[in-house]
N, C-alpha and C positions, 0 to 999 in steps of 0.2 A: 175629512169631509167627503164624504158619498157625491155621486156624480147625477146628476138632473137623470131621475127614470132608474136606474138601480136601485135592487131591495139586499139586504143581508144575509138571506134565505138563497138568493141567487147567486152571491159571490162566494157562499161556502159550497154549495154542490159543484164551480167548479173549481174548485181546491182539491175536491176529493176526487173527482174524473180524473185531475193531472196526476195528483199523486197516486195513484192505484194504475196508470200506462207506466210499462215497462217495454223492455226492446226484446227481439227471441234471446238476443246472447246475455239473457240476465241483469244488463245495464240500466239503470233509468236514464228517461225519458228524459230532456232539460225541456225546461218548459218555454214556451216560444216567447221572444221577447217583444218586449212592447215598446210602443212609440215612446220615446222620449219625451215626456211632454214637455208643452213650451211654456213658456214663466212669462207672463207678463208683468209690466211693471208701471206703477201707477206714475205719472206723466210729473206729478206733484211732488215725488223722491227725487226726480234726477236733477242733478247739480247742471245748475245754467253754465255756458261757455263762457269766458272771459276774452277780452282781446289780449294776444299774445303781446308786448311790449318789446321795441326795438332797441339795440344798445347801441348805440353809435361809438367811432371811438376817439381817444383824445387825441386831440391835434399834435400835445406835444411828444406822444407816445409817435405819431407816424413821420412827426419829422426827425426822432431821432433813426427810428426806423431806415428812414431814405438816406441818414449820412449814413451806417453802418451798412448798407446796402455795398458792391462793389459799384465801380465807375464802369461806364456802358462804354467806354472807349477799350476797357479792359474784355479778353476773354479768354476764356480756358483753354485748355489743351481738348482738342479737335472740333474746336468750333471754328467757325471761316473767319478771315480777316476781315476787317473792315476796309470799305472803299479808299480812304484815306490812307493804308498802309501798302496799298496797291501803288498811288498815285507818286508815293512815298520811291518804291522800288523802281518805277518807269523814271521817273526824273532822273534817280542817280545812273541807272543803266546808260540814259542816255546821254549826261554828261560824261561819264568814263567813254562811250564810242566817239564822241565829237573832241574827246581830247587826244585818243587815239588817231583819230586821220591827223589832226593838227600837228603832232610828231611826225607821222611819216610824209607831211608835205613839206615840213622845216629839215625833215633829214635829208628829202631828194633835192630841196633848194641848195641847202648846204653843197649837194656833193655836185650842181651842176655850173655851181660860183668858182671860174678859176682863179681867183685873187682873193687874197686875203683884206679885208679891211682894214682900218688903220689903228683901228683897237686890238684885233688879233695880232699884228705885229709887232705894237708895244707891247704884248701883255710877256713876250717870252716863251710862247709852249710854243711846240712846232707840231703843227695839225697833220695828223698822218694818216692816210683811207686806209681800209680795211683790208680792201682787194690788193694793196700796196705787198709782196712777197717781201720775205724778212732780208732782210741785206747781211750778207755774211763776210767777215774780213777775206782777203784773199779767194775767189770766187776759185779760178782754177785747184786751188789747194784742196778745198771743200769737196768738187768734183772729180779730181783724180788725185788722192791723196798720197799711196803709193808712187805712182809713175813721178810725182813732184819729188817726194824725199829721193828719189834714184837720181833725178836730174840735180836737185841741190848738192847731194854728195858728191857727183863728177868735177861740176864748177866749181866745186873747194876744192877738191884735191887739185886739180889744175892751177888755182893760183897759190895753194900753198905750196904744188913740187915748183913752180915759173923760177924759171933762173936770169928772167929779160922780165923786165916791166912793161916793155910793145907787149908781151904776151896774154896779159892783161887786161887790154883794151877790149878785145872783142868779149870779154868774159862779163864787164864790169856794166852796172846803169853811168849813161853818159853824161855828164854835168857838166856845166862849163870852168868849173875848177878838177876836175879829173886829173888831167895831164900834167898840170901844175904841184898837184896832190901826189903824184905818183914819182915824180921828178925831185920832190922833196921831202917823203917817207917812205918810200920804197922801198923796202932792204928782206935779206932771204930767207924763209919763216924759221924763227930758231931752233922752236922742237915740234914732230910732226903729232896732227892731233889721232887722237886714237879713234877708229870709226870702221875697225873688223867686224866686231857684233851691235847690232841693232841696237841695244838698248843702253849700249855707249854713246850713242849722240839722242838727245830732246828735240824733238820740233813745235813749235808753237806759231801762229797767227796773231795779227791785232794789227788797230785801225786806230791811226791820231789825225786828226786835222782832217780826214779825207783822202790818206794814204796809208792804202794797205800794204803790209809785208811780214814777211815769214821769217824766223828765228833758227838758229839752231847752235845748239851751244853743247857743249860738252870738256874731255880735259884732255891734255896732251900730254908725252911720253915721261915730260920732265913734270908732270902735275900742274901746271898751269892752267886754270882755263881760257876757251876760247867762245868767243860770240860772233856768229856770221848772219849777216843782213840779205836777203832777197827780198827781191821788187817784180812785178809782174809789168809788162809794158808791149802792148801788140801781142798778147797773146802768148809772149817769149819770157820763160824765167834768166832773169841777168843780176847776178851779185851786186850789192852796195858796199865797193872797196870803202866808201870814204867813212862808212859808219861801220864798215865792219875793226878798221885800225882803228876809229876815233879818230879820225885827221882831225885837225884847224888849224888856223896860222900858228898855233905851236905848241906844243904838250907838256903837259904839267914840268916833267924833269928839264926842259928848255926854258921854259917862265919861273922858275925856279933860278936857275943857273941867272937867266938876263930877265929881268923883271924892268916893264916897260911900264908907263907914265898914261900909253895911248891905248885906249880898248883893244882885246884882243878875243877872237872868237876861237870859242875851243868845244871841245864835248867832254862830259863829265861827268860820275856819278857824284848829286847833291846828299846830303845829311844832313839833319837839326844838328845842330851842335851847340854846348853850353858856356863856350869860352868867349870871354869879352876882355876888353882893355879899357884901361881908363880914360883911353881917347877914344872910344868906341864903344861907350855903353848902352844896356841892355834898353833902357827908354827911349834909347834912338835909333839903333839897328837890330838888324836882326842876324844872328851867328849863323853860318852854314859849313859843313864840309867839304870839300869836295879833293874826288879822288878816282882812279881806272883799276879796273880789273887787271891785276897781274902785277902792280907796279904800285909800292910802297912808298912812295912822296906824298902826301896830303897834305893842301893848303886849304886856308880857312877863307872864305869870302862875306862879304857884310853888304845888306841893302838897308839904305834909310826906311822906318818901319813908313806903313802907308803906300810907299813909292807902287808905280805899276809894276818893278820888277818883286818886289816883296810879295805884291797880289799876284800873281801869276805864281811865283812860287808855294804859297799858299793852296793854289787850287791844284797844283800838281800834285802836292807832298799830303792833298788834303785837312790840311791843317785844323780849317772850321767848318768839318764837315759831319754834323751830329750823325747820319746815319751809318756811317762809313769808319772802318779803323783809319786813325793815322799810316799812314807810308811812310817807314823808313828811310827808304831812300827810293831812289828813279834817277832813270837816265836823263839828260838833259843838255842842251844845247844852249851857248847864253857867251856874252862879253864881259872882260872883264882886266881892272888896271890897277894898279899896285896904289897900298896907300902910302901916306907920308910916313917917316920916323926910322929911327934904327932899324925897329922889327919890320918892315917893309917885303921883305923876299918871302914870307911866306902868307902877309896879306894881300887882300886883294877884297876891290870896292866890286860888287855886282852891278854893272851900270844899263845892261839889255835881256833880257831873256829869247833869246831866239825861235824854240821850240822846243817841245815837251818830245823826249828821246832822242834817238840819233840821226833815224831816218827823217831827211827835211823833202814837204813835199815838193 
């Protein structure tokens, strides 16, 4: 369709104009281009608008939604705490601080209370401070250990070369049975003990009841052993003749030979032992051995079981003591009197325990 005022005469002359322009370098011409024209469009084609429609959604769709959702108290790795887990951490901090002063005001109480209350005293422990230094048997020993063993070896050779019992006395710890003791066991040591090189004599420490004293044992010319007792007192180390012999009112080969009716205290090493008699059995007493270093007499002693001399023996020998091995034997100090019957000279009823060792404090 030709355009309002154009003839077809006119639009072929310029067809031929274009096509017959060429360019100098032999190229044609492109012929220039024209407007675009514009399309109208009759009002009556186009499609009316519609309202868009809303989709709402289901309810039960969003509340399963919100339980699969996480919980808001919950939160990931590097998102902040919540207030509550704040609140959470200051509480506990600050119970743990106020329980910590509350100890160290019960500890300083503790340590400014000089008595013990009357439940700490039944309970049996014995409360010991801190600041308290350890206690060691024989303090001097500890502190000059040497110069002690030089001094103990003098004091024995001295009363083993003594050809006088006076000579004795100034050597010995004082007792009020000493003199009495020396008057009627005193006699001239029979073989000398051997004590040229050092590692022929032992020295040992220990502490019973609250009295410390020092040991020292070794063997003598004829093989004997020997055991000597030191005691510390004013600073001054002095022999214990009466636990170094075993004195008592009489020893085993004497209680043997004259066996008495009326208690008689002596020193002695104990032993279990499994001999009983049929006046003296095993559901009513309890067997022991008893016997001295150097000297082959052994008599047997029996305590009613229960009796306080049976419990003392027991704690000595540790009898029921789960943590601890049983002890063989131990020294021991204790009375004791002959039973009835024929075999009588070499029983004997345990009627006191005296002390646990030789040394009495």
């Amino acid at each position: 369709m030709l355009k309002k005022g154009a003839s077809r005469k006119g639009m072929r002359r310029r067809q031929a104009v274009a096509a017959s322009t060429k360019h100098d370098d032999g190229e044609m011409a492109l012929p220039r281009t024209s407007k675009t024209p514009v399309i109208k469009l009759d009002p009556s084609h186009v499609l009316e608008s519609k309202p868009i429609a809303r989709i709402e959604p289901n309810p039960s769709t969003v509340v399963m939604e919100e339980q699969s959702s996480p919980k808001r108290d919950e939160h990931t790795w590097g998102e902040k705490s919540t207030t509550r887990d704040h609140r959470w951490i200051w509480s506990f901090s600050a119970l743990a601080i106020i329980l910590m002063f509350a100890g160290i005001a019960f500890v300083v109480r503790k340590k400014e209370s000089p008595h013990l209350t009357a439940a700490q005293a039944n309970s049996g422990f014995e409360v010991l401070s801190e600041d308290a230094p350890i206690r060691l048997p024989m303090p001097i020993y500890q502190q000059k250990p040497y110069q002690t063993q030089v001094r103990c070896t003098k004091i024995f050779q001295q009363v083993v070369s003594a050809t006088d019992a006076t000579t004795i006395i100034p050597l010995a710890r004082p007792t009020p049975t000493l003199e009495a003791s020396l008057r009627r066991h005193w006699q001239p040591w029979q073989s000398m003990p051997k004590m040229e090189q050092n590692d022929q004599v032992l020295f040992d420490t220990a502490e019973v009841q609250g009295q410390d004293f020092l040991t020292m044992s070794g063997l003598c010319e004829d093989g004997s052993p020997f055991l000597a007792f030191f005691v510390e007192q004013n600073g001054k180390i002095q022999i214990d003749w009466e636990a170094t012999i075993a004195a008592g009112e009489a020893k085993i080969d004497t209680l043997v030979a004259n066996p008495t009716e009326h208690p008689i205290a002596m020193r002695a090493v104990i032993t279990p032992s499994p001999y009983y008699l049929p006046t003296l059995p095993e559901s009513d007493y309890e067997s022991y051995q008893l016997s001295f270093p150097g000297n082959e007499t052994i008599v047997w002693a029996y305590a009613p079981r229960d009796s306080i001399a049976h419990q003392k023996i027991n704690e000595i020998l540790l009898q029921h003591n789960e943590l601890l091995d049983v002890v063989l034997e131990a020294r021991i100090t204790l009375k004791i009197r002959k039973t009835k019957g024929p075999s009588s000279q070499h029983r004997f009823f345990i009627t006191e325990v005296l002390h646990k060792d030789w040394v009495m404090p």
